[in-house]
C-alpha positions in Angstrom: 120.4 118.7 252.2 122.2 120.8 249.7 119.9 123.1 248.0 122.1 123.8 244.7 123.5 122.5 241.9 126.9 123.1 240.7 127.3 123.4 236.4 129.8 123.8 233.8 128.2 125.8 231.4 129.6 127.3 227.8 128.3 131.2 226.5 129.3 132.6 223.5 131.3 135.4 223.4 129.0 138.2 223.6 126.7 136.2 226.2 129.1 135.8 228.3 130.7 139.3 228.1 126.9 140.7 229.7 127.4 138.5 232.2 130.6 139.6 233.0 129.3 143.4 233.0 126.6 142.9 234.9 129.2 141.4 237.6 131.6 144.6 237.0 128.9 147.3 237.3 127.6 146.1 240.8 124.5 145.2 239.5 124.9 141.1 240.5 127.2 139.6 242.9 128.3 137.0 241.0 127.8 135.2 237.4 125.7 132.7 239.2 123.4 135.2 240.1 123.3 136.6 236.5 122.6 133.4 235.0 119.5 132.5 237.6 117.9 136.1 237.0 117.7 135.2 233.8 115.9 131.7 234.2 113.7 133.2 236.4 113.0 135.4 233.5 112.7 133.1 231.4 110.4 131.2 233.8 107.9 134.1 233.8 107.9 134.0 230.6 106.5 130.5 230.0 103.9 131.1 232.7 103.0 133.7 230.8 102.8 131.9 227.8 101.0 128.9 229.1 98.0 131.5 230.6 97.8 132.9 227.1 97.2 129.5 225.7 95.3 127.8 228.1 92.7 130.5 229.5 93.0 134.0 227.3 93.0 132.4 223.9 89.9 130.5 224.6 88.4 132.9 226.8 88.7 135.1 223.3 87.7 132.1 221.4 84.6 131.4 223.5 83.6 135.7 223.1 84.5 135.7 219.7 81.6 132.8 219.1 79.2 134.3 221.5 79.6 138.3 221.7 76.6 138.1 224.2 79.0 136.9 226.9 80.8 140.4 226.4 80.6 142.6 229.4 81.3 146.5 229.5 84.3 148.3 231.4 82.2 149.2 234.2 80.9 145.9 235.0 84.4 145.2 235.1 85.2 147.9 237.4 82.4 146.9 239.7 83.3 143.8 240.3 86.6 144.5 240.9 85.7 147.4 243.6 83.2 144.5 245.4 86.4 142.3 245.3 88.2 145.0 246.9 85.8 145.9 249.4 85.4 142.4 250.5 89.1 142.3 251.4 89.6 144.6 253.6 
C-alpha cells in the first residue's frame, strides 16, 4: 500500500525561494521534505491551540471564579517529585 501522496502545488515567489534555500544549504533533502516540516509545524501548532481552548482557558476560567482552587508552587513541585519517584 503506498504511503504518500503525490501534489502539484503553487508558492509565491518568496515562499518558494525558502524552500529552495533550505534545499541549497543542506538543511533538507528535498522540497518535499521542506514542505512536510512545515505541516508538521503547523500541526503542532493546532494542538497547541486546541489544549489552550479546550483545557487551559477553562481551567483559568474555573480559578478565576473560585480562587480557593489555587494551589502554591510547591504543591506543584511535590506532586510532580511523587510523580517522579513513582516512575522510576
Amino acid at each position: 500500500m503506498r504511503t504518500t501522496q503525490q501534489f502539484s502545488i503553487t508558492l509565491p515567489n518568496d515562499i518558494a525561494d525558502v524552500v529552495q534555500a533550505k534545499v541549497q544549504a543542506g538543511e533538507y533533502a528535498s522540497e518535499s521534505e521542506v514542505i512536510c516540516d512545515g505541516l508538521r509545524v503547523l500541526m503542532a501548532r493546532d494542538r497547541a491551540e486546541s489544549w489552550l481552548r479546550k483545557q487551559v482557558g477553562p481551567a483559568y476560567d474555573a480559578l478565576r471564579a473560585d480562587p480557593s482552587r489555587a494551589v502554591t508552587v510547591e504543591d506543584v513541585r511535590a506532586r510532580l517529585t511523587a510523580e517522579h519517584t513513582k516512575a522510576q
